[in-house]
N, C-alpha and C positions, 0 to 999 in steps of 0.2 A: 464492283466486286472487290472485298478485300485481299491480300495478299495470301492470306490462309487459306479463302477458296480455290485460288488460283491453283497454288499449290496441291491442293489435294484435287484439284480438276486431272492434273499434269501425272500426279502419281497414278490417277485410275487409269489413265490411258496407256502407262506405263504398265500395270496389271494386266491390264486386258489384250496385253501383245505378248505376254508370258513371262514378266517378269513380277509374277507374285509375292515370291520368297523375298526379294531384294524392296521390294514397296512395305511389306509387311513390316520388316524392321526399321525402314524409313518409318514406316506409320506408328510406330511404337514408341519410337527416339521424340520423335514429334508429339506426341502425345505425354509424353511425360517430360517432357522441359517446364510448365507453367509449376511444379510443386511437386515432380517424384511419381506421384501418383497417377494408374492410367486412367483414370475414372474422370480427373480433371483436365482431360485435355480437349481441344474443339472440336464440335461437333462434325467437323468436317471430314475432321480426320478421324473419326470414326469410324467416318462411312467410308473413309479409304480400305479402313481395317475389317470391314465387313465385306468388302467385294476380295479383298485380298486373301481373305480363308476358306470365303466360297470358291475361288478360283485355286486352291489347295484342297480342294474337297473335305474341309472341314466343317460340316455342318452345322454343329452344334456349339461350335467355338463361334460360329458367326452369327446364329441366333444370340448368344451372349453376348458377344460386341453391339448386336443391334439396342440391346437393350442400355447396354454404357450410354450410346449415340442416344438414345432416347431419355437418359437424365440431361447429356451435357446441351442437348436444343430446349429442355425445360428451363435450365440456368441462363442460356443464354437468351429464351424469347423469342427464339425461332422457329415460327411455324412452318417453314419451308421445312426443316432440319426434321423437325417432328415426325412430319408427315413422311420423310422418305425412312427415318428408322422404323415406324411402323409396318409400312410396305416392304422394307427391305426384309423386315421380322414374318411377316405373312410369308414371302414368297422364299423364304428358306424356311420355313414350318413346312410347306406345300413341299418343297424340295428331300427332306427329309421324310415325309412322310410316304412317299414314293419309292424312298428306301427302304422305311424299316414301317408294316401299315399298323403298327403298334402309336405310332407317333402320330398318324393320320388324323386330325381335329380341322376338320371346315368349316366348324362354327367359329374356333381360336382364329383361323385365317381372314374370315369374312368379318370378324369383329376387328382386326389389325387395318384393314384395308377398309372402314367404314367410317373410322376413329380416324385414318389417316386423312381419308377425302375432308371429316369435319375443319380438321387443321387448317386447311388452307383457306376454310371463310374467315379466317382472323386476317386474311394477306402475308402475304409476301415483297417484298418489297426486291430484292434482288430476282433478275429475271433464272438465270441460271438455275438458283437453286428450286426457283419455283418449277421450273422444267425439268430435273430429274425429281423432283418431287411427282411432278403429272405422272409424267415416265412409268413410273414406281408403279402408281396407283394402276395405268393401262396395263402393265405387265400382269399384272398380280389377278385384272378382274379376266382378262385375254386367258390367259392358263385355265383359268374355272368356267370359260367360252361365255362370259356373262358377256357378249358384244354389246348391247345397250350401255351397259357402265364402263366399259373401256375405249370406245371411242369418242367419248365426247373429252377423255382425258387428255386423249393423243393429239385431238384439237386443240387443249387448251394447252398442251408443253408445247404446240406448232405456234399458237398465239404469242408464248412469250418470245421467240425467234424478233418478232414484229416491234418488242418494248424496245426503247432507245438503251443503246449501252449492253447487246448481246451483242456477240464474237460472229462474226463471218468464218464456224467450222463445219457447216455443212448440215448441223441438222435441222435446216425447214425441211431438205429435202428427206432427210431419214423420216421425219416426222410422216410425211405424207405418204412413205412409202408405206411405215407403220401402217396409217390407214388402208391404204390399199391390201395389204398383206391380210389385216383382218377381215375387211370384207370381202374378201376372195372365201375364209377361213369360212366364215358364217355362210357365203353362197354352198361350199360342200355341206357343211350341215345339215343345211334346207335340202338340199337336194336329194340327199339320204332318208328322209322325212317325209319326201314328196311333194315340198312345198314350192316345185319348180317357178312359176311367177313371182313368189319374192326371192327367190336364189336370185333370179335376174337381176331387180331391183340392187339388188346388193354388188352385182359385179359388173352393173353400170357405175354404180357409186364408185369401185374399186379402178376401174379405168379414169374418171376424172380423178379423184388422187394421185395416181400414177401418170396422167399427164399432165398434170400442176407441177408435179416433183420432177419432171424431166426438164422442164423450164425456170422452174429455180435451184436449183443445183448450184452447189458453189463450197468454196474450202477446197480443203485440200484431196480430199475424198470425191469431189463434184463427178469424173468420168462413171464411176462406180454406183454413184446414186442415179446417173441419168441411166446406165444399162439395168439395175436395179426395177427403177419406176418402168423402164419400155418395157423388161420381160413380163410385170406386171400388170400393164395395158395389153399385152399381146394372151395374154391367161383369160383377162377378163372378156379380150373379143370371141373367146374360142367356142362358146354356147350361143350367140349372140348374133351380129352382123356380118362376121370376118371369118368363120372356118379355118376358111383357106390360105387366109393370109397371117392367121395365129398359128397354124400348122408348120408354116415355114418360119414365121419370127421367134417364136419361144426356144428351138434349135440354138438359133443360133444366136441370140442375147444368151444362154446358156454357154455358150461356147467362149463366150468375150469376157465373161463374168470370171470363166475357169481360167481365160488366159491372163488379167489380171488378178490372179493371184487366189481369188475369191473362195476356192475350194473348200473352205471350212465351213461354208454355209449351205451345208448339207440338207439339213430341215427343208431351207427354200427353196430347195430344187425340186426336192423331193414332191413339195407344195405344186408346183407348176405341171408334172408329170401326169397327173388325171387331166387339166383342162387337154395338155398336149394331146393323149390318147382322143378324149373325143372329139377336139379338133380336125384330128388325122380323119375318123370313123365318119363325122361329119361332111370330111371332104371326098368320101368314095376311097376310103383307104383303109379299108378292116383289117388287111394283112399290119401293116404298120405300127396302127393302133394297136394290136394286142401284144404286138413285140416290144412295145415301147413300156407297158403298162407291167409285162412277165419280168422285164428287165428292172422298171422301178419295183416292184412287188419284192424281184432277189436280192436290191440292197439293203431292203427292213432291215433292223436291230431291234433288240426289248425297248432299246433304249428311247426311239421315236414317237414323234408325239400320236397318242392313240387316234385321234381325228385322221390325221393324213393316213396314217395305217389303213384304218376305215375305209376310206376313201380311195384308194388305191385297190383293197380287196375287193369292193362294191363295183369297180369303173370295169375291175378284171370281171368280175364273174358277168355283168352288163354284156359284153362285150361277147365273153362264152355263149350267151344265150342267145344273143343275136346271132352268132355261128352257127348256132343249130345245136348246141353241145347240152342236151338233157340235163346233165349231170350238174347244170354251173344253179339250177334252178332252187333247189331244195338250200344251198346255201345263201343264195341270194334272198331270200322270202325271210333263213334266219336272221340275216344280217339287217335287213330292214326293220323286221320285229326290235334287235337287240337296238339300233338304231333309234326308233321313238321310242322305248327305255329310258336310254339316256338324255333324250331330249325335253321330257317328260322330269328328268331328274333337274337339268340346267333350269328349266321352270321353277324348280321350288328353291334351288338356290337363290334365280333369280328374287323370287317373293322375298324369301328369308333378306338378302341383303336391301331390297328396299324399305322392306321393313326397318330393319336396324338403322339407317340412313334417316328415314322420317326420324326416332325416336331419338337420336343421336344428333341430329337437327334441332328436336326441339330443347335435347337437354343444353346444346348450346347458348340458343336465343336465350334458356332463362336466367345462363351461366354470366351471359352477357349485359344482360338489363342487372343481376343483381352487384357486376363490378364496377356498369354505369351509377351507380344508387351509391356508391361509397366513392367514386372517383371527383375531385374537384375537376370543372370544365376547363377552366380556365388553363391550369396551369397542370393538368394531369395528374400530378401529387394525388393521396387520398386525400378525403375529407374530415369532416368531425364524426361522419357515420363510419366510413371504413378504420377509423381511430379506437372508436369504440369497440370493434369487433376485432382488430389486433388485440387489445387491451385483454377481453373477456379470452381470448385463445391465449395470451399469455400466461395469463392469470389463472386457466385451468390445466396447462399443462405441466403436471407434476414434476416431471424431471427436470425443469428449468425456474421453478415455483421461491425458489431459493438463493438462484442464482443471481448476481449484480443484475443489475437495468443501469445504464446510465442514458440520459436524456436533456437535450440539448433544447430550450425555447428561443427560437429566433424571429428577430422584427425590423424591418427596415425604416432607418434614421430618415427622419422627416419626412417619411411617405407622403404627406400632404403637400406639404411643399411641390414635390415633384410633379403630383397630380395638377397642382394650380398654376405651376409654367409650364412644363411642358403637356399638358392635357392625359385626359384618363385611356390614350389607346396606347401612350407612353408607358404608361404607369402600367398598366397590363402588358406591356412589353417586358417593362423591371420583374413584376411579379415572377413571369414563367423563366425569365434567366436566375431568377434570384432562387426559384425551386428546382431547376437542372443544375446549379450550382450544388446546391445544398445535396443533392441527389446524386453529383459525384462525388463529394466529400468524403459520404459515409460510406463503410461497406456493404457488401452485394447483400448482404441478409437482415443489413437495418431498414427500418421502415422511415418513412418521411410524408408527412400531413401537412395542407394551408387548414390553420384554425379560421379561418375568414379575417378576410380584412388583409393587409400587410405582417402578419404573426404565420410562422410555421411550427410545427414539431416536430424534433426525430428521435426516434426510438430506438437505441442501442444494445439488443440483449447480450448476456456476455463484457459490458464492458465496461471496467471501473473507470472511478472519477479522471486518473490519470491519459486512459488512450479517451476518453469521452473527450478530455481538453485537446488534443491534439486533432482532434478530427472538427472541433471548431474552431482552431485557429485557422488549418486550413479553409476552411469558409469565409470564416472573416477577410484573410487576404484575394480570394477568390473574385468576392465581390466586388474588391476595392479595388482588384484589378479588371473588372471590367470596364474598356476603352469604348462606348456607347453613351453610356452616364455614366457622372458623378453620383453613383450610388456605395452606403456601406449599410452594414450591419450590426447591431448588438447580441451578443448572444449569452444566454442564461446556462449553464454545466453542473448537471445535479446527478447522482449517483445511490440507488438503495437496491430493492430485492423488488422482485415481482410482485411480493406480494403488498411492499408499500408501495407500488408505481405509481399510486394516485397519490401519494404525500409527493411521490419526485419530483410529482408536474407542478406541484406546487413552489417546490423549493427553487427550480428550476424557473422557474417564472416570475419569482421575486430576483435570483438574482439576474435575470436577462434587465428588470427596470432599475436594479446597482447599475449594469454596465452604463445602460441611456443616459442616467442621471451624470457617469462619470465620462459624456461625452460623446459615448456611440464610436463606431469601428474597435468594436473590442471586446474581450468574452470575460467573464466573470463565472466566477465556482461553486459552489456552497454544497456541500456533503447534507444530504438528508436529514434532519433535525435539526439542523442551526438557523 
């Protein structure tokens, strides 16, 4: 993990304990030191700048940072980064939309969060960011109750806990409580549905999550993750094998959660309140239960997630009819109807987004065979095909049509030789330092080709003959500074317009075999026409 993540790890943590305003501007200062501009700064910190205006209730400012954050992971290559600007961008679209239902687009959402999951079949190589990537994606399909698609994410952010080189701060276990939170979430569902045998299924699943996370728990959070997972194992026994004994433990894991501090995690208690109720009702305690349920029912706000609300109204009017209370009848029957409604509705979401998922799957595979087909194996550079297809997009796009090209042909001094002492798994050792060489060199927006053989190309738009030579010098010394072999280079510097770039390669090729001729380790010039 580089120093930048780190960093922007530290500022979120910093956000998300109430110090938004003060990260905010951290995140701003930090973003614009590389060149002025915020558009140019890491993607990391992007995403600081995104959680930081969400946590200021700025909606709309932080769909617009998500979108920065989603140039600056293009520039940089980062599919971890990608993936969470699109999920960050979904799940503050959903966010607003909530507010204002003018802005409400679940197609805009489900396509942010389908495009995001593609992201990460490129990999990720840092575990972290792959983990608030997953994260992202569980959150975002979780809110829309797609349970199929967000658990196997929660899975797969609890995987990366496992890669070598993540932090010992506590979240396998958040991970798992994740799980467990959700399929608790999905058993109310079902049960509102009637689909009582898989509710079970699901909050037997939700009970081994919940006691996997009480036994790894760790960091600095670990007491809170272990009370956490147990109120969640005690939820999950409360339909199930334990009544009696989840009647009494959900109390009071509630109780330890508030005396550490916990209180703000309203939602989850709120969450646990129906199992509590039928727990109670289960264990010969009707009086109890329904006081339990009248009392969670009086804490509602607009503001709570509409499932628990459901759920809660559903357990209540359950419980009236068992009383003998006529009246709880007529709303209970509504409440079920409205219930497979929307269950009925999560279905076609669901459809919709697996759809998009295959389709977005296969535009990948072809996206990827067709960057196999131009990319050189060997040394990763393009090839003579992806050269071509630089060339023909050069050369048609008007606005640049006119502009300098300067191009540099490079070839390594007595490549044969090298091949014939020290053998050809050497030599293909040279090659791919000799094209990471060349490939620092140039700037982030030049291109660089293996012509075959020991010959490369690179393609400088925007640059005349003068920065063209400076950007092969430094090559030339680059190579000759590598401490592995005694390898150098010659290199050819030729400069015209787009629209002669095939006379440049020319010109540029004759003087790359001036340099050879004049010794090798050394770059030679020739202005197009000479």
């Amino acid at each position: 993990m580089d120093d930048v993540t780190l960093r922007a790890l530290r500022l979120l943590e910093e956000a998300q304990a109430g110090s938004a305003a003060q990260v905010l501007a951290e995140a701003v200062a930090a973003l614009r030191e590389p060149t002025g501009e915020l558009r140019d700064g890491p993607a990391a910190m992007h995403f600081v700048r995104v959680v930081a205006l969400t946590r200021l209730g700025d909606l709309r400012a932080a769909i617009a940072a998500a979108e920065l954050m989603l140039v600056a992971a293009e520039r940089e290559n980062s599919a971890g980064w990608r993936s969470c600007a699109l999920s960050l961008r979904a799940d503050r679209r959903l966010r607003l939309g909530d507010q204002d239902i003018a802005e409400y687009d679940i197609e805009a959402v489900l396509r942010d969060l389908v495009r995001a999951e593609t992201a990460l079949l490129a990999g990720e190589p840092d575990p972290v960011i792959e983990g608030n990537a997953r994260t992202g994606l569980a959150i975002g399909y979780a809110k829309l109750r797609l349970y199929e698609l967000a658990a196997p994410q929660f899975q797969a952010a609890y995987e990366t806990t496992c890669r070598p080189g993540y932090p010992d701060n506590g979240n396998r276990a958040m991970w798992l409580c994740n799980l467990a939170e959700l399929n608790l979430m999905w058993a109310l569902e079902l049960y509102q549905v009637g689909q009582v045998a898989e509710a079970e299924k699901h909050t037997t699943a939700a009970e081994e999550h919940a006691v996997r996370a009480v036994t790894e728990s760790s960091g600095p959070k670990a007491e809170v993750w272990r009370l956490s997972a147990s109120l969640f194992a005690a939820c999950a026994r409360a339909d199930r094998q334990d009544p009696a004994g989840a009647a009494e433990d959900i109390p009071r894991y509630l109780a330890l959660l508030q005396a550490h501090g916990v209180e703000e995690r309203h939602q989850e208690q709120l969450l646990c309140r129906p199992f509590h109720a039928v727990a109670l009702s289960r264990s010969g305690r009707p009086g109890e239960a329904l006081r339990v349920i009248e009392e969670a029912v009086a804490e509602l706000s607009p503001d709570h997630d509409w499932l628990i609300t459901a759920a809660l109204h559903r357990t209540h009017a359950v419980l009236l009819a068992k009383d003998g209370v006529r009246d709880a009848l007529p709303g209970l029957t509504y409440g079920d109807a409205l219930a497979e409604l929307l269950w009925r509705q999560r279905h076609r979401w669901l459809h919709a987004a697996v759809t998009m998922q295959s389709y977005d799957t296969l535009r990948w595979q072809h996206e990827r065979a067709e960057r196999a087909a131009r990319i050189d194996p060997l040394t990763g550079v393009a090839n003579r095909r992806g050269l071509d297809t630089f060339l023909e997009n050069l050369a048609s796009a008007t606005e640049t049509a006119t502009d300098p090209v300067a191009v540099l042909m490079v070839d390594v001094d007595r490549f044969k030789a090298v091949n014939d002492s020290l053998g050809h798994a050497t030599g293909d050792d040279v090659l791919r330092a000799v094209a990471q060489v060349i490939e620092t060199s140039v700037r982030r927006d030049d291109f660089v080709a293996r012509l075959g053989g020991d010959e490369f190309v690179a393609i400088l738009p925007g640059a005349d003959l003068s920065a063209a030579e400076q950007v092969a010098h430094r090559a030339v010394d680059a190579v000759a500074g590598l401490t592995a072999w005694s390898v150098t280079v010659s290199v050819g510097v030729a400069s015209g317009s787009a629209y002669t770039v095939g006379e440049t390669l020319g010109t540029a090729d004759r003087a790359m075999y001036a340099a050879k001729r004049s010794g090798g380790n050394r770059v030679s010039s020739r202005q197009t026409g000479t």
